[in-house]
C-alpha positions as CSV (number, residue, x, y, z in Angstrom):
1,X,12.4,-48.5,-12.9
2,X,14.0,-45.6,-11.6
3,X,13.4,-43.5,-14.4
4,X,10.1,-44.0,-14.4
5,X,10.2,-43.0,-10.8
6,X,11.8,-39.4,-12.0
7,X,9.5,-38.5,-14.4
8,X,6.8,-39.5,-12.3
9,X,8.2,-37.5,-9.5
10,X,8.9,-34.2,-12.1
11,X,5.4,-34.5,-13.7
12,X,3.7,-34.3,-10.3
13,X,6.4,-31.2,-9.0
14,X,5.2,-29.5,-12.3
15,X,1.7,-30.3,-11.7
16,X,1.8,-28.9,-7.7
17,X,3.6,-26.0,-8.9
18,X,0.9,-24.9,-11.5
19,X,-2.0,-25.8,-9.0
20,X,-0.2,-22.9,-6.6
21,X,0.7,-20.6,-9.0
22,X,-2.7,-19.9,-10.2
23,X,-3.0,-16.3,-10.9
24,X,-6.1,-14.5,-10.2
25,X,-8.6,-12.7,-12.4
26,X,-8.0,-8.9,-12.9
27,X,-11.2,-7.8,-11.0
28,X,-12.9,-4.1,-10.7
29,X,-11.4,-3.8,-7.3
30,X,-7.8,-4.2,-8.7
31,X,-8.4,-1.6,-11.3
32,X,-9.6,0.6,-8.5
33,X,-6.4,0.4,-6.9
34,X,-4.9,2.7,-8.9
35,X,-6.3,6.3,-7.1
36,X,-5.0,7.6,-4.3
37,X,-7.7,6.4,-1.3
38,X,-9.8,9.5,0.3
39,X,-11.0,8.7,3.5
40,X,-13.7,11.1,4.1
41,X,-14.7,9.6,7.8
42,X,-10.7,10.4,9.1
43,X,-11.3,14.2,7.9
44,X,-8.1,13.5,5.4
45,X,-9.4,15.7,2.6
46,X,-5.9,16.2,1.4
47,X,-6.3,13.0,-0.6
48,X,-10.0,13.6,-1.8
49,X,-9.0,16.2,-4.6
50,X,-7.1,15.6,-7.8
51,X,-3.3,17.2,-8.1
52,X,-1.8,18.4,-10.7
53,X,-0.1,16.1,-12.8
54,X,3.2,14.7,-12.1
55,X,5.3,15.7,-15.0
56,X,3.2,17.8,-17.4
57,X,3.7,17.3,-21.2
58,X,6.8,19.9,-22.3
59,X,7.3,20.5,-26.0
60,X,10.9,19.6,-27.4
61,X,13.4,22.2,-28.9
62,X,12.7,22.8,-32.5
63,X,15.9,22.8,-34.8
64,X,14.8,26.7,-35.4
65,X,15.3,28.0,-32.1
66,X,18.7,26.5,-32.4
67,X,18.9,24.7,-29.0
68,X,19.6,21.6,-30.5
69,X,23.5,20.5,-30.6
70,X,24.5,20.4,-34.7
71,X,25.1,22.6,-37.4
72,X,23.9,26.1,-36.9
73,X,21.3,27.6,-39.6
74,X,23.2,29.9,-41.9
């Protein structure tokens, strides 16, 4: 009898906890979350442009311009 009461008592925690846990669906206002608001009505036009990029692409060292640790070209 009192295992029966257990598994009773962990299959209704397990169901509670999945009933809370829901997650939502990914919406178009969640993918619109990822730009930097403008708020044209405050006059904050500082955020209603779009900056440079935050770490521009730079090409790597190629083993001819010898930058690269290692054996130098004879």
């Amino acid at each position: 009898m009192g295992t029966s009461k257990a598994v009773i008592f962990i299959a209704m925690t397990l169901l509670l906890a999945s009933i809370t846990c829901e997650g939502r669906q990914i919406d178009y206002g969640a993918l619109d979350r990822n730009r930097i608001p403008c708020n044209r009505r405050t006059n904050n036009m500082k955020n209603c442009h779009i900056g440079r990029p935050a770490n521009p692409y730079v090409r790597g060292c190629e083993k001819i311009n010898r930058c690269r640790s290692g054996n130098d070209i004879s």
